[in-house]
N, C-alpha and C positions, 0 to 999 in steps of 0.2 A: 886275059892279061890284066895286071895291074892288083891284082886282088891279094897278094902276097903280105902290102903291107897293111890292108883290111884285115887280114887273115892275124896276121900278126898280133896287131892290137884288140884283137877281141880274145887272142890269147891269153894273153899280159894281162887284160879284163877279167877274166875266166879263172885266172889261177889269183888274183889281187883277191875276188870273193869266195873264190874257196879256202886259201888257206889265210887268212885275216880275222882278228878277232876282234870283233868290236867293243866298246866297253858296255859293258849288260847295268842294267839299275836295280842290284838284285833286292833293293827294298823295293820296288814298284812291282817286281815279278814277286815277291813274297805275298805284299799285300795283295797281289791279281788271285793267288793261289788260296789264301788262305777264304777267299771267298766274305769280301768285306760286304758292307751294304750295295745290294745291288739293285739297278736302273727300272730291270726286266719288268712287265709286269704281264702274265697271262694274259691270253684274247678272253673274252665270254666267248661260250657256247652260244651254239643259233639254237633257237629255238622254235623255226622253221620244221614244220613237218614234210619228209623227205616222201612221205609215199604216193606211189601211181594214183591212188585214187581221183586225184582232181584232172588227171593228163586224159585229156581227148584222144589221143592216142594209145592209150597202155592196153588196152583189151586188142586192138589189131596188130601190137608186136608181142605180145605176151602168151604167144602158144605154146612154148616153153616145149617142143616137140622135139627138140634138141637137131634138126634134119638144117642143112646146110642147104639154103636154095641156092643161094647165091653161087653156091661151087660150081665149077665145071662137073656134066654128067659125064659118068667112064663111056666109053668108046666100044 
C-alpha cells in the first residue's frame, strides 16, 4: 500500500530521462574525439624477474604430472 505514487514518480523520472535531450557541447566532444594532447602516460615495465627459481617452494609443486590429487577418487 502506498506505493502507487512512488511508482508514479519514478515513472514521470524514467520517461523525463529517456526522451529529453540535453544540450551536447559539441566543440568539447569534437576536441575529446579528435584526440588532443593527452594526460595519459604509460606505467614502466617491472623489471622484476618472474621466475620460480628463487621460490622454496616451486620444486614441491612443480610436478607438472598433470594428476588432480586434490579431486575426489571415483567410487
Amino acid at each position: 500500500m502506498g506505493r502507487g505514487r512512488a511508482k508514479a514518480k519514478q515513472t514521470r523520472v524514467a520517461r523525463e530521462l529517456k526522451y529529453s535531450s540535453p544540450n551536447t557541447d559539441l566543440s568539447a566532444l569534437q576536441k575529446e574525439l579528435t584526440g588532443g594532447p593527452s594526460s595519459y602516460t604509460a606505467p614502466a615495465r617491472a623489471t622484476t624477474d618472474d621466475d620460480d627459481d628463487d621460490d622454496e617452494y616451486a620444486d614441491r609443486w612443480a610436478d607438472g604430472d598433470g594428476d588432480d590429487d586434490w579431486a575426489a577418487s571415483p567410487r
